[in-house]
C-alpha positions in Angstrom: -41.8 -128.6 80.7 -45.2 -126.5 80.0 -44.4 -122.9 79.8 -47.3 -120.7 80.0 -46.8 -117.2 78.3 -48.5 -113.5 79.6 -50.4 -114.3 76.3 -51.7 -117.0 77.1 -50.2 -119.4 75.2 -49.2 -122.6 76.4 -45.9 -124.4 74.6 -45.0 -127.5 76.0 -41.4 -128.1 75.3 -41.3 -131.8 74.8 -43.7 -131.7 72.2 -43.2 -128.0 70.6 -39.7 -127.8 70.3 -36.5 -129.9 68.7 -34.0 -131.6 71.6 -31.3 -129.0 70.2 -33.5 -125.9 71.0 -34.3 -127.4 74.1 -30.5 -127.5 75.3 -30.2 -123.9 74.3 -33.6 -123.1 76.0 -32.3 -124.5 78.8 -28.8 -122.2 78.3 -31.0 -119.2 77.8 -32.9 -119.9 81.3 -30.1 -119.2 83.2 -28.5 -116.3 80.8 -32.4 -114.5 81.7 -31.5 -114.3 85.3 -27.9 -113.1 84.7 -27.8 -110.9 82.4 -27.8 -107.1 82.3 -29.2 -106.1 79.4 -31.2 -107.3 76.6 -28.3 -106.9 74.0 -26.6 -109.0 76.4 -29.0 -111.9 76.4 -29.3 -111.8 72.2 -25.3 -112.1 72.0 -25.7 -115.3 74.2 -29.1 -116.5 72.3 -27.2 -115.7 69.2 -23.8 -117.5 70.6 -26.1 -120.7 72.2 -27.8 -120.9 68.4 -24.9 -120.6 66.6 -22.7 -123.3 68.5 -25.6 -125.4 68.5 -25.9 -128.6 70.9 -22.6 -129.8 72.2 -21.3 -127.9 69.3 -23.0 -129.5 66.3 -23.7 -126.5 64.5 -26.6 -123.9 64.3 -29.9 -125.0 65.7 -33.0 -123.5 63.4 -35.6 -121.9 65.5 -39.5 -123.1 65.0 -41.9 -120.5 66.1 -42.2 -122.4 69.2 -39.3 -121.5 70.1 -39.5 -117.5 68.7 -42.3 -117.3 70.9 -40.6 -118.6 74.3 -37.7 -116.6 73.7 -40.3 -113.6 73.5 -41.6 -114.3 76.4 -37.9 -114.5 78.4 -37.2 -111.4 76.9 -40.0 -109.7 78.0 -39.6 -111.0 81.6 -35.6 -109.5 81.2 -36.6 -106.3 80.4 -39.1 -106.2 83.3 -36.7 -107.6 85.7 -33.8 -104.6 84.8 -36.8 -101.8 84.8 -37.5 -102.8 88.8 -33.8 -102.5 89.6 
């Protein structure tokens, strides 16, 4: 998946990031549209990075990654200002 950033940047998952931060990228995908607040989506980043994939323990986050999640948050808090 390419994801494009309001920046400009351009991150294209399969290459940029580790399989394990792209199971809790995926994760984090859905928890953007769903949650209600931005503490709310950091306790599920935090709970998604913590438990790892399929539970093999914490994932370590590249810059890659920093960058998307960002980006998702920004698009959260833009989302709950409009509503």
């Amino acid at each position: 998946m390419i994801i494009k950033t309001e920046a400009g940047k351009t991150f294209d998952t399969d290459r940029d990031l580790s399989a394990p931060e792209r199971h809790v990228l995926q994760k984090l995908f859905a928890w953007s549209s769903m949650a209600t607040s931005l503490e709310q989506f950091r306790e599920k980043r935090d709970e998604a990075l913590e438990k790892g994939w399929n539970n093999s323990g914490s994932v370590s986050q590249s810059a890659a990654f920093r960058a998307i999640i960002v980006e998702l948050e920004n698009k959260l808090l833009k989302r709950i200002r409009s509503t």
